[in-house]
C-alpha positions as CSV (number, residue, x, y, z in Angstrom):
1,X,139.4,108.6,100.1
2,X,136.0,108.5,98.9
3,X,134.4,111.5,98.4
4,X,130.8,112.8,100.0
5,X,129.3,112.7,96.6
6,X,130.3,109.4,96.0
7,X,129.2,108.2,99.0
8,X,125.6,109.8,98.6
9,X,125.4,107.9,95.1
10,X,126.1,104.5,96.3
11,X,123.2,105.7,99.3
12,X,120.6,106.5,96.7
13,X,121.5,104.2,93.4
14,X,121.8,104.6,90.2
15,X,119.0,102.3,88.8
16,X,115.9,105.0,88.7
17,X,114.9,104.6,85.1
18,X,112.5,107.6,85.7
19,X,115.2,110.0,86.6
20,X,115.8,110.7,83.0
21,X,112.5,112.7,82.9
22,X,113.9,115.2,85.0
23,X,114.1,118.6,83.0
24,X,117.4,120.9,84.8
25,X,120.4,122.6,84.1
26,X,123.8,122.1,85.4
27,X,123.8,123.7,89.3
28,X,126.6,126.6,89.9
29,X,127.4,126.4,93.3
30,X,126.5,129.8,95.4
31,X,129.6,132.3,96.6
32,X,130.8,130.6,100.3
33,X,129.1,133.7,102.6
34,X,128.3,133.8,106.0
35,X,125.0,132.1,106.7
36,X,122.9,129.1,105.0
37,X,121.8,129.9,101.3
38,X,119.9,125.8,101.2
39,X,117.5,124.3,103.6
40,X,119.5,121.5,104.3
41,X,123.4,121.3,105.0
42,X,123.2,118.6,102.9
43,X,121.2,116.7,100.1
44,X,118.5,114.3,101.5
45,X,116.7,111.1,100.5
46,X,113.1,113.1,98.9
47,X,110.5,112.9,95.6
48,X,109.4,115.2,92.9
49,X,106.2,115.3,91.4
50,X,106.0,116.3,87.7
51,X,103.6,118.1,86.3
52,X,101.9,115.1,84.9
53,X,101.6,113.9,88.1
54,X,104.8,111.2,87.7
55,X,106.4,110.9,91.1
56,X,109.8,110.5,91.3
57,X,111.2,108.9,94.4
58,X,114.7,107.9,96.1
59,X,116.5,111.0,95.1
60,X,119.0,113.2,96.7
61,X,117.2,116.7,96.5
62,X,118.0,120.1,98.5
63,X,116.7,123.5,98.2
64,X,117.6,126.4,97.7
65,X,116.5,129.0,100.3
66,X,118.7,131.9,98.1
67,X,117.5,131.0,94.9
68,X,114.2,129.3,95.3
69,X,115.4,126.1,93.6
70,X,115.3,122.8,93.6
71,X,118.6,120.4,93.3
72,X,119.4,117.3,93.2
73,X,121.9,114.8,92.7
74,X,122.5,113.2,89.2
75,X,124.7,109.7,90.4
76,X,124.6,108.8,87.0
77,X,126.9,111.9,85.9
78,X,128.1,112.9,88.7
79,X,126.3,116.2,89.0
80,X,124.0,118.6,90.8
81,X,121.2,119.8,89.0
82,X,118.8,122.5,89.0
83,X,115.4,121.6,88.3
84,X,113.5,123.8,85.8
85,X,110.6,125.0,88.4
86,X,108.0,125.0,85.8
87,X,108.3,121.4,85.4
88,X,107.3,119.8,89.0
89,X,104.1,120.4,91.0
90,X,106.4,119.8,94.3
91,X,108.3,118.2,96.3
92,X,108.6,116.5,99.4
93,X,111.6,114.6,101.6
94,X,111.7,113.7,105.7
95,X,113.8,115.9,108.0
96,X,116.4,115.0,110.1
97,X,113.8,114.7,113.4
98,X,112.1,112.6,111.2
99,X,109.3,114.8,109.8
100,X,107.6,115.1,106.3
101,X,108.1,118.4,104.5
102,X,106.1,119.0,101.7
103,X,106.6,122.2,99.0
104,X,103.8,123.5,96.5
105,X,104.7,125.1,93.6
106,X,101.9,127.7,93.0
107,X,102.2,131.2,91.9
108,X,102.6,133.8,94.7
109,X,101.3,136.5,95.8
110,X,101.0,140.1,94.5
111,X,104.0,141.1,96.1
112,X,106.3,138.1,94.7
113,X,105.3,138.3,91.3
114,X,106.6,134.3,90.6
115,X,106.2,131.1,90.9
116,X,107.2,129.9,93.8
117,X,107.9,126.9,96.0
118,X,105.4,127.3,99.4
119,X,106.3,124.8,102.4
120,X,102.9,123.6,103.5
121,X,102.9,123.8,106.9
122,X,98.9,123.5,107.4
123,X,96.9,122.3,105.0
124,X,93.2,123.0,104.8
125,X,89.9,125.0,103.8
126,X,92.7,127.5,104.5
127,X,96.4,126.7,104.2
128,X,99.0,128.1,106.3
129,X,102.0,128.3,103.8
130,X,106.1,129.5,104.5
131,X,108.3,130.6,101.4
132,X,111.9,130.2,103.0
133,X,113.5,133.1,101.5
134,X,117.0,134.0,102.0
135,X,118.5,137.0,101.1
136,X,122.3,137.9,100.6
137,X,122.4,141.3,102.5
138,X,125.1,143.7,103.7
139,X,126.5,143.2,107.5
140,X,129.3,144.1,110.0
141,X,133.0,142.7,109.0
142,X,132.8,141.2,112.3
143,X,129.9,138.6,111.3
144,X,131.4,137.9,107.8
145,X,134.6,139.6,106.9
146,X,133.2,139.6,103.5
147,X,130.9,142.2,104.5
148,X,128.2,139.9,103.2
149,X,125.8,137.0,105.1
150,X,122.8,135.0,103.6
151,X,120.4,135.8,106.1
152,X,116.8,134.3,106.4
153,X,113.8,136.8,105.2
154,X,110.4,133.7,105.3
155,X,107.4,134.7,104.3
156,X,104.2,133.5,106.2
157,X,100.7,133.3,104.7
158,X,97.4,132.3,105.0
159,X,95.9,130.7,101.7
160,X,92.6,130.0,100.3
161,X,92.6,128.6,96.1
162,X,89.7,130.7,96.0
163,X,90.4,134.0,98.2
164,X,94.6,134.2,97.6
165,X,97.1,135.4,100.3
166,X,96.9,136.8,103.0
167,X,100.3,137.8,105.0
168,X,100.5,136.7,108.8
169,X,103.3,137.5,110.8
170,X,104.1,134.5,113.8
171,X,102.7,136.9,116.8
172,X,99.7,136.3,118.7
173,X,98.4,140.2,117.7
174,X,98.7,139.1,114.1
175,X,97.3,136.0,114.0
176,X,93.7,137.2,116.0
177,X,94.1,140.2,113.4
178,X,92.6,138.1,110.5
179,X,89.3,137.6,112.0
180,X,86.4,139.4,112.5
181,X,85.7,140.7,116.0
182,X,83.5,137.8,117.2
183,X,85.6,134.9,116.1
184,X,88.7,136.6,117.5
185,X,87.0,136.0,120.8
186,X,86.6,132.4,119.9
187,X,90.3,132.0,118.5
188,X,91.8,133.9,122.2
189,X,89.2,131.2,123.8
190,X,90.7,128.6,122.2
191,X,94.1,128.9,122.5
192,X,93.9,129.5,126.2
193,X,91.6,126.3,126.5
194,X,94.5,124.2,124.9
195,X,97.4,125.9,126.6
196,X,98.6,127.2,123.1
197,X,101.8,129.8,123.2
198,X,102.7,131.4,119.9
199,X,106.5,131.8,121.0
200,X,108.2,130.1,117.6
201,X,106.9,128.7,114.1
202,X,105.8,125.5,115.6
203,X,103.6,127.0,118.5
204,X,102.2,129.1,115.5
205,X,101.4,125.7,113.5
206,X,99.8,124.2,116.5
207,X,97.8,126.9,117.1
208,X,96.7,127.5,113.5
209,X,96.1,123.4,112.8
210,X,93.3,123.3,116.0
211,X,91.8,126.4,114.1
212,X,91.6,125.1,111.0
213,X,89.7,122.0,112.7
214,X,87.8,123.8,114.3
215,X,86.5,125.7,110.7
216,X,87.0,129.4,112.2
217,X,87.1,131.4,109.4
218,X,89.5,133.7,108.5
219,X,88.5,137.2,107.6
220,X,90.7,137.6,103.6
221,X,89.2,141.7,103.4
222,X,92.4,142.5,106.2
């Protein structure tokens, strides 16, 4: 029988000369809890970018909601690897519903203290930006007789290079918050014009990308 590993080696090759530039450690594999700890169930097809702007391609990546990581598969040796976060700039791969998600490393914000890796989920004058935490937290034996479940904590921003962070929760009420009287006139307008419900994360995005287009600005002093 051949194993999964194996089989994702053969998928991606062995022959990427430029793999050898990647800086990691060997990856310890997380306690088996109750909930999803990575991104992805599995490692996907994705590409690095160094900090030297080198882009690495064809590799198997995943990461790491728990730990804000990055891994990925070393077919060479057989092994998973932890990418040292200071090296890369970000990295990208396409989801299963065939969609490109790209990740920012960038320093946070006050209250995370780190670097961190941002999923850019609107990019602009103003970004709007997700760090996928996950937390291990305490809960009922009946959900994990552990006691224990990784349980999902994301973190939603507004972001301007120039202005910072500014936290946005994925409800209507918060998003008109960060504007300034007037404009949230213009943003309630807008969304009712385009038949825009802010229901999920992707109503959110669609609501936030016609925004951006349209150059409302957001109020940073809330």
């Amino acid at each position: 029988m051949v194993s999964t590993a194996t089989l994702f080696a053969q998928e991606v090759g062995q022959n990427n000369p430029n793999t050898a530039k990647i800086r990691g450690t060997r990856f310890i594999p997380y306690p088996n809890y109750t909930g999803k700890p990575y991104l992805n169930d599995k490692f996907v097809l994705g590409e690095i970018q160094l900090n030297d702007g080198m882009i690495i391609g064809n590799i198997g990546i995943n990461y790491s909601s728990y730990r804000d990581e990055l891994i990925y598969y070393n077919s060479a040796i057989s092994a998973q690897i932890q990418i040292d976060k200071i090296s890369l700039k970000g990295f990208s791969f396409t989801d299963k519903f065939g969609k490109k998600r790209v990740f920012h490393r960038q320093y946070g914000s006050a209250s995370l203290h780190d670097e961190c890796y941002f999923e850019v989920l609107g990019e602009g004058a103003t970004s709007l930006l997700v760090y996928r935490k996950v937390n291990l937290e305490s809960c009922d034996t009946y959900q994990s007789k552990s006691g224990l479940a990784y349980q999902p904590a994301y973190l939603y921003y507004l972001y301007s290079a120039q202005k910072g962070y500014l936290p946005v929760n994925l409800t209507r009420g918060s998003l008109l918050s960060k504007f300034s009287k007037p404009n949230q006139k213009v943003v309630k307008k807008l969304l009712r014009k385009n038949g825009i419900m802010l229901a999920d994360e992707s109503g959110f995005v669609k609501a936030w990308n016609l925004i951006e287009e349209k150059g409302i600005e957001v109020d940073f002093k809330n």
